[in-house]
N, C-alpha and C positions, 0 to 999 in steps of 0.2 A: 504494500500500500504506500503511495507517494506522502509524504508530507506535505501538509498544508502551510504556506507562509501568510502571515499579518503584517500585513505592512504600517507600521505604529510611527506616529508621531508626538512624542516622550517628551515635554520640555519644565524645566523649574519655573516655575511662577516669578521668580525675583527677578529684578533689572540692575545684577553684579554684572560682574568682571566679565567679558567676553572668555567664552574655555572653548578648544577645538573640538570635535567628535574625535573620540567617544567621551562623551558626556557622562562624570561620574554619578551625579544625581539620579540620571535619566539610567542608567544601569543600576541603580540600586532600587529604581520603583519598577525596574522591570522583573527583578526579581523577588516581587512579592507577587506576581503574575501568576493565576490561575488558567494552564490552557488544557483546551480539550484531547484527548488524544490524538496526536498525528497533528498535532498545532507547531508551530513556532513560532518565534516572535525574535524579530531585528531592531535595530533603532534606526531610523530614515532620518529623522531631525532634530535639533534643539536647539538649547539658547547656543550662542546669537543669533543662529539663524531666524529665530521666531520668538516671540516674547508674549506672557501674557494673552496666550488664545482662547478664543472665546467660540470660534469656531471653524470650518475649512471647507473647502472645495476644490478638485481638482478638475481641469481643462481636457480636452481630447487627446491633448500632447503630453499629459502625466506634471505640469505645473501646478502646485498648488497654493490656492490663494486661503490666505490665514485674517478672520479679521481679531485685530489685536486692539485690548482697552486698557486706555488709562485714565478713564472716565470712573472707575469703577470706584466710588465713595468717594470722588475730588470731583465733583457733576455731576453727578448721577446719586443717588441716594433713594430711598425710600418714608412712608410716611410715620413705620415703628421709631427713629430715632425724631421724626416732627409731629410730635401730636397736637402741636399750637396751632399748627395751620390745614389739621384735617375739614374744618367746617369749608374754608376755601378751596381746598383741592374736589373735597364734590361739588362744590358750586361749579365748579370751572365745564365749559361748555367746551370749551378749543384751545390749538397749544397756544394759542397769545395770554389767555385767561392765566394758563400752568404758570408762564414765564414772567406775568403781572405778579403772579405771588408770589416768585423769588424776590420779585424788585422788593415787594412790600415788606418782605419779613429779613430780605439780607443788607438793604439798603447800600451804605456803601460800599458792603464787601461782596457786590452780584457778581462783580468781574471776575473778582480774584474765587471766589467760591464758583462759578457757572462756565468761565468763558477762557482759562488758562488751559487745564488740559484735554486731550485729544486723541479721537479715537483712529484706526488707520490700518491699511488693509496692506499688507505685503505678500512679494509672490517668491515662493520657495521653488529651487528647481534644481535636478540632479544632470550638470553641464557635461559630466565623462560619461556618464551610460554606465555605473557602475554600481548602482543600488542603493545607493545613499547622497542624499540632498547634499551643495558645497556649493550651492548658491543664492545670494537675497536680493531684492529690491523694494524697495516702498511704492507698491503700486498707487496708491492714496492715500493723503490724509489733510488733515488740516480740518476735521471734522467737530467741533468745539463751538457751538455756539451752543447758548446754555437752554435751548431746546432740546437739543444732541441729547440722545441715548447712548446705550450699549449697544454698537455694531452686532447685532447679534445671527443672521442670515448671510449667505453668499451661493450663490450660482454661479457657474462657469460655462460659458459655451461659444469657441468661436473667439474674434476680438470683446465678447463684448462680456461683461462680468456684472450683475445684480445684488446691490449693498442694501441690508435693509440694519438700516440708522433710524429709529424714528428721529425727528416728523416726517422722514423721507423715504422712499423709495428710490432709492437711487440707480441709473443705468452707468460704468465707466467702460470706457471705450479705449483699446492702446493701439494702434499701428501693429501691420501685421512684427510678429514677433518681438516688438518692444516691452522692453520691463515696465512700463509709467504708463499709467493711464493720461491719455493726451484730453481727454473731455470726459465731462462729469454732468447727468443730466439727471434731476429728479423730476422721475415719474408722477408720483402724489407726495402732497405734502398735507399732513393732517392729523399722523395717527400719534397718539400719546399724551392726550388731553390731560389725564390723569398723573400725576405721581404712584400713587398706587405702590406695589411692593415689588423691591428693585428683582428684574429679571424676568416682568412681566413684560417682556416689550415687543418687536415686530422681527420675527425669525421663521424659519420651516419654509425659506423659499425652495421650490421642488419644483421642473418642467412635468406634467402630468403628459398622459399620452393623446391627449388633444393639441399638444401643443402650448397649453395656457401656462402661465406661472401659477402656483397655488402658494399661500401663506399665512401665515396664523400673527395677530397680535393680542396679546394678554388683555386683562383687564382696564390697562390704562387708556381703551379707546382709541377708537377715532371720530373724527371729523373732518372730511377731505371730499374736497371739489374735484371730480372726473376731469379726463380730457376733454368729454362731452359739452361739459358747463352744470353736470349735477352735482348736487348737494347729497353727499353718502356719509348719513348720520348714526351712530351706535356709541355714542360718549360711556356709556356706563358699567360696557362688558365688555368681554374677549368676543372674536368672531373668526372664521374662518375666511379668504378672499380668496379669487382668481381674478388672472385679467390679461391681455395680451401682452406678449415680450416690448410691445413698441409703450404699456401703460394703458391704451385702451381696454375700453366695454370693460371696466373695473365693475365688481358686483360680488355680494355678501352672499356670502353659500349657506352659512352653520354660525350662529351668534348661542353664548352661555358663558 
């Protein structure tokens, strides 16, 4: 019977010292690894090559795109550590309402608490053909306005790669074969009304076999204006979407 390989991407959470592979960390969590028979398991990546992921996607060519946060408790937060401004976070109808009660309750510390760090998608890739990644580039970022969520969703297909950042849906685009995304297009802008409890936000983008995008955002809502010109309103729950790769005929499948 052949062995099975997993191909694992192992990295330490902390933003130290850059270390070569093989990565000691990333070896010593692989060895609390549970596999099944006829399993293996290698290390493909780690820091530096990748930092702080939150989640991945690979390309038809075997690149894979990491989105990576540092939003995480320095912009991003939840409503367990604010409970002074829950009556405002359910009031809030849209993300301008969310981002009014940063102003109100951070005043002059919105910048330095909302608008300093940033989330960002990098593209990992194995440049010799030898089964282990030994390549980075920052495909995107600069993602830090204190609407910005947890980059938490990514699709890959082609030049073009699908970021789901609330309040955005974003499309970026690179030149054939280029490491950087040359253009950056949001699709919708609208989902994450809410604060809500951190980790609830806009992820599970999947191409379904229609062709469509499908993807889920948590309880923090949305409210977001189609390509169409419609009003697509569900502020108070989670919901399931679809919608075309171009952002069109967006529409609510499953809301709870």
């Amino acid at each position: 019977m052949k062995s099975s390989l997993v191909f694992l991407l192992v990295v330490a959470v902390g933003v130290g010292a850059a270390e070569p592979l093989p990565n000691a960390e990333a070896e010593r969590a692989m060895r609390q690894f549970r596999l099944p028979a006829g399993f293996v398991v290698r290390l493909w990546a780690a820091e530096p090559l990748l930092r702080n992921p939150v989640c991945f996607a690979f390309d038809e060519k075997g690149r894979c795109y990491v989105a990576e946060t540092y939003r995480h408790h320095r912009g991003v937060t939840d409503n367990r550590a604010h409970m002074y401004w829950l009556d405002d976070d359910i009031a809030a109808r849209t993300v301008e309402d969310r981002v009014a009660m940063y102003k109100k309750h951070a005043k002059e510390r919105f910048a330095e608490i909302y608008e300093k760090y940033e989330e960002r998608v990098v593209q990992v890739w194995d440049s010799d053909g030898d089964g282990v990644a030994d390549r980075t580039s920052v495909f995107a970022d600069g993602f830090k306005t204190a609407a910005s969520g947890i980059g938490a969703g990514l699709l890959a297909r082609g030049p073009k790669v699908w970021y789901a950042n609330i309040p955005d849906l974003w499309l970026l685009q690179a030149p054939k074969d280029q490491h950087r995304a040359a253009s950056r297009t949001s699709l919708h802008y609208g989902y994450g009304v809410h604060v809500a409890f951190l980790g609830h936000d806009l992820h599970g983008l999947v191409m379904g076999y229609d062709g469509r995008i499908y993807f889920s955002v948590g309880d923090r809502g949305l409210n977001v204006r189609t390509k169409e010109g419609r009003r697509l309103e569900n502020p108070d729950s989670g919901a399931v979407l679809r919608c075309e790769p171009d952002g069109s005929h967006l529409e609510i499948l499953h809301i709870g």
